[in-house]
N, C-alpha and C positions, 0 to 999 in steps of 0.2 A: 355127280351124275347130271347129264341134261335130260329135262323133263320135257316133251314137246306138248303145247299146250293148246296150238291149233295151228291152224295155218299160217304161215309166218311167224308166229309167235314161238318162244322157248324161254327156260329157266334154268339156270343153274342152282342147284342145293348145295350148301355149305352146309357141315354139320358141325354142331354146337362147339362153342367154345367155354371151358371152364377153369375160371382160375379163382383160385382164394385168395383175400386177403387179409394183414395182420389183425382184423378183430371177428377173426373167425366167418364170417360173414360167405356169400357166395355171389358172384356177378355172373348171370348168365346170358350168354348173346345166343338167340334164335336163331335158327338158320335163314339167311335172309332170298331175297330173288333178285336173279342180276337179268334181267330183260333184255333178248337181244335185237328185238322189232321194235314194235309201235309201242312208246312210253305211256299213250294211254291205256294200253290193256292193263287191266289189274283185275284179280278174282277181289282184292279190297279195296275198296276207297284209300284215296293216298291219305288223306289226314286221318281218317283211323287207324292205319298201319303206319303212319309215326307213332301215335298213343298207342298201340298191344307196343312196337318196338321200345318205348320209353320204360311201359312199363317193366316190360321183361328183363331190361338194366337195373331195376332199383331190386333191394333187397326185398327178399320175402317175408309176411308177417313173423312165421317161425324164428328166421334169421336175425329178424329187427327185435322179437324178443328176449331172445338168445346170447344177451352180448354177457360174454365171460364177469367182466367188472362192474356190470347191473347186478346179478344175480350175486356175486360174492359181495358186493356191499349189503342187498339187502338180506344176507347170510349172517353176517358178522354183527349188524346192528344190533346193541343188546334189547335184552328183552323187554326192559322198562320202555326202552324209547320205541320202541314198536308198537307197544299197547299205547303211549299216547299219543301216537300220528294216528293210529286207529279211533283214539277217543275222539280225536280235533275232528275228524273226518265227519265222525255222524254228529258231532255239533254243530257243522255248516250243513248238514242234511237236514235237522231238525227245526218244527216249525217256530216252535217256541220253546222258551228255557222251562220250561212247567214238562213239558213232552220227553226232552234230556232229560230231567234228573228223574223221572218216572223210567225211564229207560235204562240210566245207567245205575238206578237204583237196585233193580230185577240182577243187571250182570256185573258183575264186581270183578273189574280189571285188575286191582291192589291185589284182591282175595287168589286170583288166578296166578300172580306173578310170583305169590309168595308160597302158595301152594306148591308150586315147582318146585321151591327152592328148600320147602319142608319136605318133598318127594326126595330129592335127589340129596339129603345131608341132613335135615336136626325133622325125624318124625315126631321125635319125642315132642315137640312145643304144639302139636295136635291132641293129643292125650289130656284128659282133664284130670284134676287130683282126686274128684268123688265126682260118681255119675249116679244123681237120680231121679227119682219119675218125674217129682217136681218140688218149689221149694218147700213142700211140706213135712219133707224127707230131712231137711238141713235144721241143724241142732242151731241155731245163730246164741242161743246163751255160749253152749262149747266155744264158739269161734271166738267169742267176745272175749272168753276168758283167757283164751291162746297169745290173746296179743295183737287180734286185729281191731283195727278202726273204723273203719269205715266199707259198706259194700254196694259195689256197682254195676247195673242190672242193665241187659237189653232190654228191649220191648216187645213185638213180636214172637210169642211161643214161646215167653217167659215170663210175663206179666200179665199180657194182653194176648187175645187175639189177634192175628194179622190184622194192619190196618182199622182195629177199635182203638180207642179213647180209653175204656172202661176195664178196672182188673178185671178179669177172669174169677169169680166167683166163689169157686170150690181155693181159691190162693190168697185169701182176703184176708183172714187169720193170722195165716204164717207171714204175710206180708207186714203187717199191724206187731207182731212179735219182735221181728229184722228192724222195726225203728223204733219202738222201744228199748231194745238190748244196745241197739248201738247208737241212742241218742238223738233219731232223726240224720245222721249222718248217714244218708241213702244220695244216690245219682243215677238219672239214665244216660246211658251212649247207647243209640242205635244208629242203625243205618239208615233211616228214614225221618223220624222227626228229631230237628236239629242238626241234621247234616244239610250244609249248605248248596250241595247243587240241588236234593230235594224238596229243601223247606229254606231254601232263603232267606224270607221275609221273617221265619221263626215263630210262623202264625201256631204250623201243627205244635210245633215244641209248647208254645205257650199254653194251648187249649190245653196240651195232655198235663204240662203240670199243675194246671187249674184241676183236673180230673184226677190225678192221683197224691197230690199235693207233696211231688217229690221232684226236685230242680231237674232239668234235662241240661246236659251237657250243650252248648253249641259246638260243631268241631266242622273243619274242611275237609278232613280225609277219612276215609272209608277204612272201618276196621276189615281187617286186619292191621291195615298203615295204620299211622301216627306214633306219638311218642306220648308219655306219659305226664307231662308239665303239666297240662291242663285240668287232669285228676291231680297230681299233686297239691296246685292250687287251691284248687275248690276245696278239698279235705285237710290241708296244711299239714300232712306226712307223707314220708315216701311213699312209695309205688306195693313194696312189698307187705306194707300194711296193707292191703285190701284188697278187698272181695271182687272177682267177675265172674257174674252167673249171666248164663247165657246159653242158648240150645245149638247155636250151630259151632260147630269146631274149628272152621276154617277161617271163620271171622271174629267169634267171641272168646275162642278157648285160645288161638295161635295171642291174638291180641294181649288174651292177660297174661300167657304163660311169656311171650315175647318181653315185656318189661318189668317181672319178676312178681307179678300177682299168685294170688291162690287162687284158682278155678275149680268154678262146678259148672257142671251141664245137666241142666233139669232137660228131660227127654219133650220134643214137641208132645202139646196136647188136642193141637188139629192142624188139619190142611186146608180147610177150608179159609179162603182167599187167599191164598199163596198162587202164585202166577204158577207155567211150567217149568221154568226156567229153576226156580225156587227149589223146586218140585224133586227136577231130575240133579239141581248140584247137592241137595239133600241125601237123595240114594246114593251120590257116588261116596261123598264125607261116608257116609255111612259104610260101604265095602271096605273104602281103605282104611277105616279106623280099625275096624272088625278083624282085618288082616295083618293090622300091624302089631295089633293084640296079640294074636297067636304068636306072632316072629316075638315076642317076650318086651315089646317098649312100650316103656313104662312114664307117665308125668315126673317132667324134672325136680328136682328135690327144692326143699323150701324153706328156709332159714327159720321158718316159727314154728314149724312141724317135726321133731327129730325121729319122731315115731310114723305110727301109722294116719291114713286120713278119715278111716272111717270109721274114726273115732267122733266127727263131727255129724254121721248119720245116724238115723234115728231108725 
């Protein structure tokens, strides 16, 4: 159509042109103005309306995000390697390595990744073999006589209170009992002191076994990961010889049941300093344990134990 735009002046309208191309993409050409008078008349400035026409050739944000073999690569990446371009990411966000491992100490990518893969195939290595309130509950003569060696304890709502130095008070006893029966052959693994993105320097680890006068494991990887060598080590028997108490499931219970320990889960006995984070992956362990229960699974079986476990409770 011609537009007449004043006196002497006119314009023809071309309507759009649309063609796709092979990476799905869209080029769209404007309808432009063919002037058939005076080339300076323009309702735009001529170098702005090269820039709207430039722009209106390049792809669209939508389009530019939308590329088929973007989206199916980052589909396909497995799921480890996703959680650590994620980790790397907020380690070049962070100010200082103190800030990291204070960070990634609260969310547990390991914990998360393995979680999955206990959802989707082995529930069972969530489940602990005795659950109770706390180690006050745990027979440690029974255990000693079973055939085990040695027992390895988190820190946090199983010894201590989050982030103390000091037993917890009312567990001083039964703690005092556990290295007598088994010789002082006691260990911590936690997630916090001794683990090397939070405690590096090995300053917390040391303080606390100054404080409970029981070796803290150093380790690199975040229970639920690692492997057993380093307990084997330290205690100079297998894996299956010994003990992991510990209150969270998805990090203490999956960890011992994973390299063939005996697990117990003495129940948290506060919240107090526990982050949210903490807080809320607590309630979830808690649902899906509670439900897996019901569905009838049960903690995998244990070569020292042919009977029942709670026979080791009090």
């Amino acid at each position: 159509k011609t537009l007449k735009l004043g006196e002497g002046h006119s314009a023809v309208l071309q309507p759009a042109v649309v063609r796709p191309n092979t990476e799905a993409q869209t080029h769209i050409t404007v309808m432009s103005l063919s002037f058939s008078a005076l080339a300076s008349y323009s309702p735009v400035p001529f170098a702005r309306k090269q820039r709207l026409e430039h722009r209106a050739l390049e792809p669209t944000r939508a389009a530019r995000t939308s590329s088929p073999k973007k989206n199916l690569k980052s589909i396909h990446l497995p799921l480890t390697l996703r959680l650590a371009q994620t980790n790397r990411r907020a380690s070049a966000r962070s100010p200082t390595t103190m800030s990291l491992g204070k960070l990634q100490q609260n969310f547990n990518y390991a914990g998360v990744s393995i979680f999955l893969q206990t959802y989707w195939g082995r529930r069972y290595l969530a489940i602990p073999h005795l659950d109770v309130q706390d180690i006050r509950s745990v027979d440690w003569k029974a255990l000693r006589a079973a055939g085990f060696e040695g027992c390895v304890f988190d820190k946090d709502n199983t010894l201590t209170a989050p982030y103390v130095l000091s037993v917890h008070d009312p567990l001083r006893e039964s703690l005092e009992e556990c290295r007598k029966e088994f010789g002082g052959r006691l260990a911590i693994l936690s997630n916090s002191a001794g683990l090397t993105q939070y405690d590096p320097d090995g300053e917390k680890a040391s303080a606390l076994e100054k404080q409970l006068s029981i070796p803290v494991l150093r380790h690199a990887s975040k229970k639920p990961a690692g492997t057993p060598e380093e307990l084997e080590a330290h205690f100079g028997c297998p894996a299956h010889k010994l003990i992991m108490v510990g209150d969270r499931y998805l990090t203490d219970i999956v960890y011992g049941n994973l390299n063939g320990m005996l697990t117990i889960r003495p129940a948290p006995f506060t919240s107090e300093g526990e982050t949210t984070v903490v807080k809320g992956v607590r309630a979830a362990e808690d649902f899906f344990i509670a439900r897996w229960r019901r569905k009838g699974i049960r903690a995998p079986d244990h070569p020292l134990v042919p009977s029942t476990f709670e026979s080791f409770q009090r």
